[in-house]
N, C-alpha and C positions, 0 to 999 in steps of 0.2 A: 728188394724184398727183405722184411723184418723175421729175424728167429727169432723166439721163444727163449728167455732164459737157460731155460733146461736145454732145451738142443743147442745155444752157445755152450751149457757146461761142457757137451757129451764132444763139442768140436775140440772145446782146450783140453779136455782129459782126453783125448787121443796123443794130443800132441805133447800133454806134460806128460805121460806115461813115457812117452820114446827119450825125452831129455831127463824124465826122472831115473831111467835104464841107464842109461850114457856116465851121468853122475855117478849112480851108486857101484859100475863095473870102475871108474878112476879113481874115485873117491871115498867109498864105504856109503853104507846104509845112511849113518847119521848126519855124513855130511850130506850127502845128497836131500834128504830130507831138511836139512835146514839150510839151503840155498834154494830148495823150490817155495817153501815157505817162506823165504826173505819176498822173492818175486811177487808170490800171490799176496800178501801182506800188502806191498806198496800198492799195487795193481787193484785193490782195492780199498784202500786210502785214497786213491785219485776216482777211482767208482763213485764213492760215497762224493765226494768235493762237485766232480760231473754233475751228480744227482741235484746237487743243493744249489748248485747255481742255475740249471735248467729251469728247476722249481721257481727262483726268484720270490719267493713267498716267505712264508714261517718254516722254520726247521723243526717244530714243535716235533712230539710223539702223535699227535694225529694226523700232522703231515706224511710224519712217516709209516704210521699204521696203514694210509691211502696205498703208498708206494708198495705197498705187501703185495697185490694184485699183480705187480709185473711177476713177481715168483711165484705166483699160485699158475699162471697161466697152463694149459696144457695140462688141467690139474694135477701140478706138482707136488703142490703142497696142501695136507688137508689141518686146517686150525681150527683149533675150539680157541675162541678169544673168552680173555678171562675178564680183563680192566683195559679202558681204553679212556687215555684222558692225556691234555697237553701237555703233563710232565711225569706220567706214567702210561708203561705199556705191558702189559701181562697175555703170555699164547703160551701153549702147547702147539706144537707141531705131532700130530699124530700119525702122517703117513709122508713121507718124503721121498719123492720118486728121484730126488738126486743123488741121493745115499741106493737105490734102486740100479740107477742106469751104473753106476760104477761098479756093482757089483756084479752087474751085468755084462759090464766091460773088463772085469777084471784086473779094476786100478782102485778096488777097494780099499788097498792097504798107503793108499795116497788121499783117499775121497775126502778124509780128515783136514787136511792140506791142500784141498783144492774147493771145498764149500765151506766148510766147519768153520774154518779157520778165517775165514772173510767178514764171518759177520760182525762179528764187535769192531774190527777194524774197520769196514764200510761206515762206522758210526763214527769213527773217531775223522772221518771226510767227509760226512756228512754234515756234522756239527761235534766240536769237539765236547760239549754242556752233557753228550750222550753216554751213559754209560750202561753196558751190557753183562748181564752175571745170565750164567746159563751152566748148570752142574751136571747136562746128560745130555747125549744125543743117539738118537736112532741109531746114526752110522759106527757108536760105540758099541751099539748092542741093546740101549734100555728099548722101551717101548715107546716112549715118545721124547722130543727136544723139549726143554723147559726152556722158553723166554721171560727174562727178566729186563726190563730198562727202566729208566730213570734217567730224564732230565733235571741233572745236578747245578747247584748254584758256584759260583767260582768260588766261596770259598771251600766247597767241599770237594771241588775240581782237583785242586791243591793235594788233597788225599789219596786220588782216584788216576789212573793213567787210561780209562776211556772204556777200557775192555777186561773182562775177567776171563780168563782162559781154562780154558775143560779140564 
């Protein structure tokens, strides 16, 4: 039987809420948070790489704009698409039931560190050419996620390490 995106997130934020508890009673708040974030980082760095090789196709921004639909599933996520083209991708995320269900679960003050924080990294495994600038998200508080990508050329790769962090 296949989950849904969102019902895998709701399975691992049960489970990183108990190891994220565990860490922060040994270790303090900050380190605990930056050991669950080492984890979710790599975990999806290898997500993105899974993805691109299953594909077997173009790693383009319209391939990946297709892949958007696994995380809309279960209407998770509601987009207004802005620009959609092979080396540019432009959404708004207006409603995210990811940032929802953690608040719901009451591992909001993680949700950051357990969605947020995957997405430019899922790029940088998906095709490293990707890069993500995004300057707000729901689960901060704004009213909507801004996506921003670009598929950059190697020399501007050179400038760039793949992801822009919130």
């Amino acid at each position: 039987m296949s989950v849904s995106i969102l019902e895998q997130r709701r399975i691992e934020a049960a489970f990183a809420k108990k190891l994220y508890d565990v860490l922060e009673d040994d270790l303090g708040r900050d380190e605990a948070r930056r050991l669950l974030g080492k984890a979710v980082i790599a975990a999806a760095r290898q997500a993105g790489a899974d993805f691109a090789e299953r594909a077997g196709g173009p790693t383009d921004l319209l391939a990946f704009a297709d892949l958007m639909k696994l995380w809309q599933q279960d209407d998770a996520l509601a987009i207004d698409w802005l620009h959609v083209a092979p080396d540019q991708l432009d959404f708004n995320v207006t409603r995210c039931r990811y940032a929802e269900s953690y608040r719901e679960m009451g591992v909001e003050e993680i949700g950051d560190l357990l969605s947020c924080n995957r997405d430019g990294e899922f790029c940088v495994g998906y095709d490293p050419r990707m890069q993500m600038e995004r300057t707000q998200t729901i689960m901060k508080g704004s009213s909507h996620c801004n996506f921003r990508y670009r598929l950059i050329t190697p020399d501007e790769s050179a400038s760039h390490n793949g992801a822009t962090p919130e």
